[in-house]
N, C-alpha and C positions, 0 to 999 in steps of 0.2 A: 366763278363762272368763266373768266376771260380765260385761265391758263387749262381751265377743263376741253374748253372748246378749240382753241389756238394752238395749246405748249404744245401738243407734239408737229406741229407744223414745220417749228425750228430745226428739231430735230428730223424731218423728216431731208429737209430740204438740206440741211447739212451736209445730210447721208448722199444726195442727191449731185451737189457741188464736188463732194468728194471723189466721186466715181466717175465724173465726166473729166478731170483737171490728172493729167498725170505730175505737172508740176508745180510748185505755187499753191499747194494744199492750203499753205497758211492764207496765203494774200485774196485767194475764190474766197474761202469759208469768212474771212474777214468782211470781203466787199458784199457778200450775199446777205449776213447779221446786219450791216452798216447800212443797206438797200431794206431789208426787212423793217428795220426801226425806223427807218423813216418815211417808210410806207403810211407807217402807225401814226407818227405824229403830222404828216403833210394831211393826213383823214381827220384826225383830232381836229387837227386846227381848220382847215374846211369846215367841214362838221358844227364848228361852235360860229364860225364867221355865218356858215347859212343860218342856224340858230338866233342868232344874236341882231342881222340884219331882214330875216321874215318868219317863217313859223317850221313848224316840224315837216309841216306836208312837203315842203320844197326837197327836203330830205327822202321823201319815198321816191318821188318823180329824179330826181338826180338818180338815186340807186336803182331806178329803171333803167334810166338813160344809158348808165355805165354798164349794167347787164346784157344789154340788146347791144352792145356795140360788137363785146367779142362770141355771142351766141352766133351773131352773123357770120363775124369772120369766121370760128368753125366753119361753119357748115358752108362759104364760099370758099375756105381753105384748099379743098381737093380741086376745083375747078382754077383758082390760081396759078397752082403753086405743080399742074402737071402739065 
């Protein structure tokens, strides 16, 4: 289920690092995997610490929390950033 839903992500963003870095192909694509994985495990590990110090619900509301932060920033994006 995880690499049905995720793997091509890797690859997407590979393809993605590569097209923006004219130089340094190897050391973007490195640091982008290196940023990706521990993406995965800084969540893991979160994840089990909220688990393990209160219940699942804390888990919904945190992944609210973190959703509405950049749904914001979109959408105040244009107004910032012109």
């Amino acid at each position: 289920l995880w690499g049905v839903s995720f793997g091509a992500l890797v690859t997407i963003f590979q393809a993605a690092v590569t097209k923006q870095v004219d130089t340094g192909k190897d050391v973007a694509t490195s640091l982008q995997s290196s940023t990706f994985n521990f993406g995965i495990v800084f969540g893991s590990a979160l994840g089990g610490l909220i688990i393990d110090n209160s219940s699942v619900f804390y888990i919904i509301f945190g992944t609210m929390a973190l959703l509405v932060v950049p749904i914001l920033f979109s959408f105040s994006r244009r107004a910032i950033f012109t």
